[in-house]
N, C-alpha and C positions, 0 to 999 in steps of 0.2 A: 323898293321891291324886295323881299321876303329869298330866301337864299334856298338853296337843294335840300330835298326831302332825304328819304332812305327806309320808312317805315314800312312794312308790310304787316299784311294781317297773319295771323296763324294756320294751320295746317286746318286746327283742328280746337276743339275748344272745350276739352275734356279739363282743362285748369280750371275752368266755370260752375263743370261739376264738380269737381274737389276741392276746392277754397273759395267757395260764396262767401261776401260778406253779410252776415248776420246783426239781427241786433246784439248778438252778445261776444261778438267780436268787434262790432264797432270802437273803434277808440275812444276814450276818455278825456282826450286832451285834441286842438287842432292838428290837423296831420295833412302832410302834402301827399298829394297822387299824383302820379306819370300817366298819363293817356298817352292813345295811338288809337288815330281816327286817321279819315280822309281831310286832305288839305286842298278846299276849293281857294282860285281864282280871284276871290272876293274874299280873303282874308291874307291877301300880299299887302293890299292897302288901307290900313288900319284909318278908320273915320271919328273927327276927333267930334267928342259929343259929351257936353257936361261937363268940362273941363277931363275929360278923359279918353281913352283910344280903345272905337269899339271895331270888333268885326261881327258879319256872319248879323248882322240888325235885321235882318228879314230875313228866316229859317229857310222860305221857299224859292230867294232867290242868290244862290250862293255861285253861281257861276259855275264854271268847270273843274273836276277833280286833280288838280296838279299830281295829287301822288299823297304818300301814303309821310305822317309825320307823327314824331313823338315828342312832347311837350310836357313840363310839370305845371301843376293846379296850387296855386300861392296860397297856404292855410292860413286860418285867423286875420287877427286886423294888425296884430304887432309887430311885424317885421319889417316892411319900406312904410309903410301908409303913415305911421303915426311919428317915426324915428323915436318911440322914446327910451330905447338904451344908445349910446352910439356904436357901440360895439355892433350889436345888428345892423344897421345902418349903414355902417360902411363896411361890415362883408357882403351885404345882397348889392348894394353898389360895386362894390369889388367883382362879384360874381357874373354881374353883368356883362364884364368884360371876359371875364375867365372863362365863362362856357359859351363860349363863340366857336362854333363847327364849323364857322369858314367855307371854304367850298365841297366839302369832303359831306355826304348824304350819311354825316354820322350821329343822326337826330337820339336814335335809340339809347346810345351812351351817355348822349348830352343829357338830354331829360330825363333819365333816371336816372342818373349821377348828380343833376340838380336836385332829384326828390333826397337824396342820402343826403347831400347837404346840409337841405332843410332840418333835416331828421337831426345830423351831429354839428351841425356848425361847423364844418371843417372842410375843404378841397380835397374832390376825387378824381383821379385819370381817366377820365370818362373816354379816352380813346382807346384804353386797355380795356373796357368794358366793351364798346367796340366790335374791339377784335375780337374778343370771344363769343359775344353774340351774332356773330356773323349773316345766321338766320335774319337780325333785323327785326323780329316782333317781341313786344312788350314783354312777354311770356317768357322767350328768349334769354333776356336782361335779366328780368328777374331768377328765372331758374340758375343764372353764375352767379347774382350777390347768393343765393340760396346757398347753392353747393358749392359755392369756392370762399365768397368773399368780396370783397374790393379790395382798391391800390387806392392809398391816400397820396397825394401830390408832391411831388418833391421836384424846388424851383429846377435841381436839374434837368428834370424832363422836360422845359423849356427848350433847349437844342436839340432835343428831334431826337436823342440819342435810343433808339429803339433798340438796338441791340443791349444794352442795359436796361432796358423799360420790358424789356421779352422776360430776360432774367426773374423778374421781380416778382415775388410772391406775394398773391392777395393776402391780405388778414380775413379768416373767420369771422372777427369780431367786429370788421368793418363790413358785415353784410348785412343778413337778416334771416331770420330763422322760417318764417310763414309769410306768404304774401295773401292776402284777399282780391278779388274783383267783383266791382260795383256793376249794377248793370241798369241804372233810373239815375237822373240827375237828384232825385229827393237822396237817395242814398251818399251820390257826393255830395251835399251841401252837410250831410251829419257826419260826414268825415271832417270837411272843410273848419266846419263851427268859425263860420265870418260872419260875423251881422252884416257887416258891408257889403256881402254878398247875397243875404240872405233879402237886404229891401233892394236891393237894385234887380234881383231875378236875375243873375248871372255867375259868372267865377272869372276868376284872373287867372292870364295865363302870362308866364314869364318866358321872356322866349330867347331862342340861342343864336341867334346871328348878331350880337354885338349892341354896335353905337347903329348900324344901320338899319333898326328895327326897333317900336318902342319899346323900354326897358320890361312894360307887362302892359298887356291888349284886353280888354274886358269882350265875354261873350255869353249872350241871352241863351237861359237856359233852353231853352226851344230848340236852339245853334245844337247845341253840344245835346241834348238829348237825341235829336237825329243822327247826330255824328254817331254816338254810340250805338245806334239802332241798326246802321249801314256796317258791321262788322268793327265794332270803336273795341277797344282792351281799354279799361277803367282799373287799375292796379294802385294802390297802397298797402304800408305795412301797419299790421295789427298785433304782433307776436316778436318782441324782439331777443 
């Protein structure tokens, strides 16, 4: 069973107006996105198919809306799928453990502090992200790495110690400068640049509740293009 949400949709979605992704902001290299779609009933139980774990396999029958969730989009084919540096290998295995939100509906930080990950290779405080997204929507998240920054990981924030974790100043340079949103699954998959995704008609999604949820769920473009249709935020960076 699939753990607490937390996402909400935007007020407003004037960000859509102001940072479209273009063909000439598209990326050059594979690049991960953070979505925030609705989270049906029928993707608490991932269906193992192909030697793989699919959700959402019939677009039209997804079950009930649990709530609102943010998740990142696994780019390329290089990073779990093939192992071939070990160094990536066993940080996305590492991370699998590390962005586990636990019972806390702290989806927003989680997944987009996954997508920065992807981005530097290195662990972010995604509960400090969090907290200052408070709002909860995609747009939200992105607007603080924007204007503040992130917090990169330090093992002491392990003991909870928030009062020292409050203290902490993001880095600028652990954020990003422009965000883009996609609004067509053809658009993610030119962000994505996976072949693996590109024959199966789908995208991988890596998700944050731990060991009790597969490490990454595959889902049919059909899935996620409706998702996005139903007020989904599609965000990646393009500008760094």
């Amino acid at each position: 069973m699939a753990g607490p949400l937390g996402r909400r949709a935007p007020t407003d979605w004037r960000h859509y107006e102001k940072f479209p992704l273009t063909r000439a902001t598209t990326p050059a290299t594979p690049t991960p996105v953070a979505i925030g779609v609705n989270w049906y009933s029928d993707f608490d139980k991932p269906v193992q198919k192909g030697g793989r774990y699919w959700i959402g396999l019939d677009s039209k029958k997804l079950g009930s809306v649990r709530g609102g969730h943010c998740v990142c989009l696994e780019p390329g084919d290089q990073l779990d799928v093939q192992g071939r540096a070990t160094r990536l290998l066993q940080d996305s295995q590492g991370w699998w453990d590390f962005y586990d939100q636990g019972k806390e509906g702290a989806c927003v930080g989680f997944g987009c502090s996954r997508m920065m990950s992807l981005l530097n290779r290195k662990r972010y405080d995604a509960r400090w992200l969090w907290d200052w997204a408070k709002s909860t929507s995609v747009r939200a998240a992105c607007d603080i790495l924007r204007s503040r920054g992130h917090v990169t990981w330090k093992d002491s924030y392990a003991k909870n110690d928030y009062k020292k974790r409050d203290k902490e100043e993001p880095a600028p340079g652990e954020g990003i400068a422009v965000y883009r949103w996609a609004r067509t699954v053809g658009e993610v998959h030119g962000v994505l640049k996976s072949p693996a995704n590109d024959r199966a008609g789908a995208v991988r999604i890596l998700n944050s509740w731990g060991r009790g949820y597969p490490h990454r769920v595959w889902m049919p473009d059909e899935t996620l293009q409706r998702l996005i249709d139903e007020d989904g935020e599609v965000a990646l960076i393009t500008d760094r």
